[in-house]
C-alpha positions in Angstrom: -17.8 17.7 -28.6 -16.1 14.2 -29.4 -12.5 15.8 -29.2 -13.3 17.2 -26.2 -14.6 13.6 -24.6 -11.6 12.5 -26.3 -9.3 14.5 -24.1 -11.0 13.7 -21.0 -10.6 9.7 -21.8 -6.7 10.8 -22.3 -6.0 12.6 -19.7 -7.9 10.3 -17.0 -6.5 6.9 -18.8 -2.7 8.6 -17.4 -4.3 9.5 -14.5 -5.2 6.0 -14.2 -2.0 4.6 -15.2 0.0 6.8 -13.1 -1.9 6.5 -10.3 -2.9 2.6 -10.3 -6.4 3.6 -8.1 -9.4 1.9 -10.0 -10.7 4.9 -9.7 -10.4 7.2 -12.8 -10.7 3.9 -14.8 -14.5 4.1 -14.7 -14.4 7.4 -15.7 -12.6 6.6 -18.7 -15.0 3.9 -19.3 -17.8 6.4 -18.9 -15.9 9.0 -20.9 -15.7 7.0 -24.3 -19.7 6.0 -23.6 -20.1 9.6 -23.9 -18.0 10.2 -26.6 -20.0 7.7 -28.4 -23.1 9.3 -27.7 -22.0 12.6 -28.7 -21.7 11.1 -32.4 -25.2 9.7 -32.0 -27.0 12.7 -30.2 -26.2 16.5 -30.0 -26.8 16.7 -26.1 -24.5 18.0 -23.5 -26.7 17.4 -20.9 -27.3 13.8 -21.9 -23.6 13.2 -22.1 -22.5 14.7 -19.1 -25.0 13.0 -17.3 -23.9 9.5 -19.4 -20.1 10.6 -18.0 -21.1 11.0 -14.4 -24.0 8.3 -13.7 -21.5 5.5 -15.5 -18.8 6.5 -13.8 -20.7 6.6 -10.4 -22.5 3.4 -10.7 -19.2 1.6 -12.3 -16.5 2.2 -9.1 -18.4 -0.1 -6.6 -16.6 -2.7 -9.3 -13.3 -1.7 -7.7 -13.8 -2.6 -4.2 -15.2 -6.2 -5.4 -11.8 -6.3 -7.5 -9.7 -5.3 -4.7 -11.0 -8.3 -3.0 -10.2 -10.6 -5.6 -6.4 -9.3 -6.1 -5.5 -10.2 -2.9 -1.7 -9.3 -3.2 0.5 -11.1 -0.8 2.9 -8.3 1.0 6.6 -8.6 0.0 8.7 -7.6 2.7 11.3 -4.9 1.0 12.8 -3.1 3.3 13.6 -2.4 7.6 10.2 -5.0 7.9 12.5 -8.1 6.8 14.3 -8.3 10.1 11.1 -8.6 11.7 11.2 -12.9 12.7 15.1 -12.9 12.0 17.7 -14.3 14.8 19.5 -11.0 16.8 22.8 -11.5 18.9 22.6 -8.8 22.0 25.5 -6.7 22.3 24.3 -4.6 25.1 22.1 -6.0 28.2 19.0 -5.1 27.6 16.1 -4.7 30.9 12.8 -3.6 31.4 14.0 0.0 32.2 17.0 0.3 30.3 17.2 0.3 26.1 20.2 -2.3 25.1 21.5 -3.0 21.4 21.0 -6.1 19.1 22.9 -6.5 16.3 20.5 -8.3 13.6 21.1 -9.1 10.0 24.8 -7.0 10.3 23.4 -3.9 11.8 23.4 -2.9 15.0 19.8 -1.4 16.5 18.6 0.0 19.6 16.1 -2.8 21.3 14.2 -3.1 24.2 12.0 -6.3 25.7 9.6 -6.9 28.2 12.1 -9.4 30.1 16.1 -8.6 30.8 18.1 -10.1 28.2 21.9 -10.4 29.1 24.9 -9.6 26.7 25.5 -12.7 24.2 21.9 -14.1 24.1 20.4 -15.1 20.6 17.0 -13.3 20.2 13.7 -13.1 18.0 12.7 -9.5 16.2 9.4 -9.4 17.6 8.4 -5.5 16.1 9.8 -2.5 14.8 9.2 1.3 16.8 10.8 3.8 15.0 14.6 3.4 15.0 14.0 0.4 18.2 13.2 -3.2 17.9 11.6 -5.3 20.3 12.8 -8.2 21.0 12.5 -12.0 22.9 14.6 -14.0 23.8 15.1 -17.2 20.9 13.5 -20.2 21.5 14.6 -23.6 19.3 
């Protein structure tokens, strides 16, 4: 039964390490406590049980560890224009969707003020393929 523990450490360590959860990890953990006790003792019972009690009792670890890895976000992508300076190309009302050009591009934006043709303004949000805006304030 140890090769067969052994495979289940194996295949849930690359579940783990393609998946990045904190989840299977405490499986593994309980997997190779099993494993161990399958040298010691000839029970199945005893070592399934071993594999699913530790592995039970052992992922409340990962929410406290989520905690402490507080990762700050890295804007990558569309959310780095959110905050930048926007040049209005097209008047932009209440009713009426105008066009900003921000960062080079040119995007569809609406406010909850009218903003006139040649006014600088703030990326407040992005909605879909539209941008809300204000106007920029020193």
């Amino acid at each position: 039964m140890v090769y067969a523990w052994l495979i289940i450490v194996i295949i849930l360590g690359l579940l783990e390490v393609f998946t990045t959860n904190l989840v299977s990890i405490w499986f593994v953990i309980s997997g190779i406590l099993a494993m161990f006790l399958s040298l010691i003792a000839d029970n199945l019972y005893l070592e399934v049980a071993t594999f699913v009690v530790v592995g039970i009792m052992l992922m409340p670890i990962s929410k406290k560890l989520y905690k402490k890895l507080k990762v700050a976000s890295t804007r990558t992508n569309i959310d780095r224009i959110i905050g930048m300076k926007g040049l209005v190309t097209k008047d932009i009302t209440k009713d009426n969707i105008g066009e900003v050009k921000v960062d080079g591009k040119l995007w569809s934006a609406y406010s909850d003020s009218s903003i006139e043709k040649g006014s600088l303004v703030r990326v407040l949000s992005i909605n879909s393929v539209k941008i809300k805006v204000e106007k920029w304030e020193d």
